[in-house]
C-alpha positions in Angstrom: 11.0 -11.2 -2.9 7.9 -13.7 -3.4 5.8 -13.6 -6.2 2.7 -15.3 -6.9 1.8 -16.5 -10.5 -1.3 -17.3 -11.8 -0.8 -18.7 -15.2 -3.1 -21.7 -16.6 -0.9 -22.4 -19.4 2.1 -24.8 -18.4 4.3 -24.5 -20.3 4.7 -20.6 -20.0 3.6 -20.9 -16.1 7.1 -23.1 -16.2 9.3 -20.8 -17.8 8.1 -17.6 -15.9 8.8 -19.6 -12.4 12.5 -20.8 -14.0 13.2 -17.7 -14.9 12.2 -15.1 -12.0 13.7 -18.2 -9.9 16.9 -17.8 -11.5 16.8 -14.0 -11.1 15.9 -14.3 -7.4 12.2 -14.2 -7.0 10.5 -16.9 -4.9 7.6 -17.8 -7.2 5.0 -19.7 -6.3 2.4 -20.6 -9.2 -1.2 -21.7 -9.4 -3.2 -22.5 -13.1 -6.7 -22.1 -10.8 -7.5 -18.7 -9.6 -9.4 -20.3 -6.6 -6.7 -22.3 -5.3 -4.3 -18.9 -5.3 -7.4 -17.3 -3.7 -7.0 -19.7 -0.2 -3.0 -19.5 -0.6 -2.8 -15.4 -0.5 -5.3 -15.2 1.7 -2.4 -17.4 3.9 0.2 -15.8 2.9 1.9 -12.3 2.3 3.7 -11.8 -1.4 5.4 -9.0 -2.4 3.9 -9.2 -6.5 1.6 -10.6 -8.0 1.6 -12.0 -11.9 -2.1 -12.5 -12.9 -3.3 -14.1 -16.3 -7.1 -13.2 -16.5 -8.8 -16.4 -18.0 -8.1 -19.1 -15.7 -10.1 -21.8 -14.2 -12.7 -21.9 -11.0 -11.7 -17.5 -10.7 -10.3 -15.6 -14.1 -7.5 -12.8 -12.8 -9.8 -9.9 -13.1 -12.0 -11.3 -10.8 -9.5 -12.7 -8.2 -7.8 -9.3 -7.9 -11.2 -7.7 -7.5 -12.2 -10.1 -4.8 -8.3 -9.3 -2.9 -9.2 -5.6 -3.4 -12.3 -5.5 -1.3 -10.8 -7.6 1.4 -8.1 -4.7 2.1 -5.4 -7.4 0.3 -3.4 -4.8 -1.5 -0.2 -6.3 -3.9 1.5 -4.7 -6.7 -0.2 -6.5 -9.9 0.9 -7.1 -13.4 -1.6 -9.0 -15.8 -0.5 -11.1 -18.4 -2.8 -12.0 -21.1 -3.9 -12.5 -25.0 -7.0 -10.5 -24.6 -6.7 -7.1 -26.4 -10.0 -5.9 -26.3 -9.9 -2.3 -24.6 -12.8 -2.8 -21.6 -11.2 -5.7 -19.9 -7.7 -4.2 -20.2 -9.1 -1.1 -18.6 -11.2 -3.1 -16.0 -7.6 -4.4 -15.1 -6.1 -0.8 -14.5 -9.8 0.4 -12.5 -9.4 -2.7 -9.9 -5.5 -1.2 -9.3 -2.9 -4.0 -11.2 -0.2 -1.5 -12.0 1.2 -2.8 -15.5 -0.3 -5.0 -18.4 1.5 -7.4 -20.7 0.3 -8.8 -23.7 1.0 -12.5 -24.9 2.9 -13.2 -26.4 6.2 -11.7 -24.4 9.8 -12.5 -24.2 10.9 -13.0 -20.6 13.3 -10.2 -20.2 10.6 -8.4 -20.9 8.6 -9.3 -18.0 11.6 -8.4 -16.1 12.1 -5.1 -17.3 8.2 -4.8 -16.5 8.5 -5.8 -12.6 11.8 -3.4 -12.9 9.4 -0.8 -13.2 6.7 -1.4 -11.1 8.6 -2.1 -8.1 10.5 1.6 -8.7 6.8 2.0 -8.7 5.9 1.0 -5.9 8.4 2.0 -3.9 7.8 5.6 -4.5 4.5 5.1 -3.5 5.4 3.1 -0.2 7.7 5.9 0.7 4.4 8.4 0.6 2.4 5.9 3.2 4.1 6.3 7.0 2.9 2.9 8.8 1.7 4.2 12.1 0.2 0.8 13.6 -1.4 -1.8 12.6 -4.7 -0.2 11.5 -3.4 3.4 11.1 -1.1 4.6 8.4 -0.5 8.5 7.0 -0.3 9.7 3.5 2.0 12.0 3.3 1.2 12.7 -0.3 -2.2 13.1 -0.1 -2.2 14.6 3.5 -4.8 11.9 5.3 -4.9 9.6 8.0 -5.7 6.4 7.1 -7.6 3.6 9.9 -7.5 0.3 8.2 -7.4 1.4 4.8 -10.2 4.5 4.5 -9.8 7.8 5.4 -10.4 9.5 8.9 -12.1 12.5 9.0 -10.4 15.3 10.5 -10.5 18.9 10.9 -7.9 20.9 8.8 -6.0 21.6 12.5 -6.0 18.3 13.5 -4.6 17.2 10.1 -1.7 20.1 10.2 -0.5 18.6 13.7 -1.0 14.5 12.3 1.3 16.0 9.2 3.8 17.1 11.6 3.8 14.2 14.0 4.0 11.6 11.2 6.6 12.7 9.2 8.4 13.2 12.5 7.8 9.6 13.7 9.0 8.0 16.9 11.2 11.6 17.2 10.4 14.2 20.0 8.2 17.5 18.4 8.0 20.0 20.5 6.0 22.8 21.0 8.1 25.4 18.5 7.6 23.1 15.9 4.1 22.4 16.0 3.5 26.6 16.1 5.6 26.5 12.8 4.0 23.9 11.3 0.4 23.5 12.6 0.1 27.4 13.7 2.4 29.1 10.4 4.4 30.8 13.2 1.3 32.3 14.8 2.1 33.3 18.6 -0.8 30.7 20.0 0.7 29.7 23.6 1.1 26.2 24.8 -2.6 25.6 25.9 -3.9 26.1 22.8 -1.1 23.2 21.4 -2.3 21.3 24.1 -6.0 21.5 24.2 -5.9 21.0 20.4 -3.6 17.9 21.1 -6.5 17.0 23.6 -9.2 17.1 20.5 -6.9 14.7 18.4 -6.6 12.6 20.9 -10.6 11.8 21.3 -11.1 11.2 18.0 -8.2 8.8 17.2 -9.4 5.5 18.2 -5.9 4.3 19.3 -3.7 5.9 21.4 -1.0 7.3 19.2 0.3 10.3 20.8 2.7 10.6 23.7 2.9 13.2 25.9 6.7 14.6 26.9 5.6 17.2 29.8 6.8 20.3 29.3 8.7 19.4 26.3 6.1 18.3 23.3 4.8 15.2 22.1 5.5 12.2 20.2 3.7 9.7 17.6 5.3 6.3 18.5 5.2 3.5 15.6 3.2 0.7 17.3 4.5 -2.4 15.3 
């Protein structure tokens, strides 16, 4: 798993990367927030470790800057600063944990324990369908490149099914169950609704099986 520290004091800065090392991270760690800036924006990590006053970019601003460029990475901030607006600016621009200095180290650990349990339930929620669209199962939306695409309650019903049904065949019983709540609509209507899901999707998602049903094939 790779992490990326951002940690201006060097002595801790070298003690946090000895000690994820040891315990199998592969840490890489910057003191200057614009310098890790150019190397995510390079790079893919799986966490990042964020202090929020650092040189050239403090934390708070760097993760802000990764939010609004789609660069999405499960964040803990480490810091002195107790004062309650910038610790709550930290949990508005997403970081999932806070840790105040000073901490022992098995600490941190148990604290990246727990956000990647996290994390993981949240990653099981999101169904990658390519590389700009993505399903939240939780929440019920389709997602192009991050935001929301509008759809009709219908076409959302049949997305539902297809999604959680992935690269497998769904065929026209299971949509009327699912999409229809067992109504007896007859194939046309499956299919002409198909057809309206189709025009507004702006890739094309769905495969038709003729006779049989459809299918929603993961495209990366």
């Amino acid at each position: 798993m790779k992490v990326l520290l951002l940690e201006d004091e060097l002595m801790l800065q070298s003690a946090i990367k000895e000690y994820l090392s040891d315990t199998g991270f592969e840490v890489t760690a910057f003191e200057d927030g614009q310098e890790a800036y150019e190397n995510i924006t390079n790079n893919n990590y799986d966490l990042f470790i964020f202090d929020i006053n650092t040189p050239s970019m403090d934390g708070l601003s760097l993760l802000d800057k990764l939010q609004k460029e789609k660069i999405y990475v499960p964040t803990i901030f480490i810091s002195a600063i107790t004062e309650i607006e910038q610790i709550s600016q930290a949990y508005a621009l997403g970081c999932y944990d806070y840790l105040k200095k000073p901490f022992h180290l098995k600490e941190l650990s148990l604290h990246i324990e727990r956000l990647l349990k996290m994390a993981d339930i949240r990653a099981k929620s999101f169904i990658k369908i390519s590389k700009m669209y993505s399903y939240d199962a939780e929440n019920k939306c389709l997602l192009f490149d991050g935001e929301e695409q509008l759809l009709t309650h219908k076409q959302l019903q049949i997305m539902d099914v297809l999604a959680k049904n992935i690269n497998k065949v769904v065929d026209f019983e299971m949509l009327r169950h699912y999409a229809w709540d067992d109504s007896p609509v007859d194939n046309a209507i499956i299919r002409a609704e198909i057809h309206r899901v189709r025009q507004v999707l702006k890739e094309d998602l769905i495969t038709t099986l003729k006779g049989v049903g459809y299918t929603l094939s993961k495209q990366i």
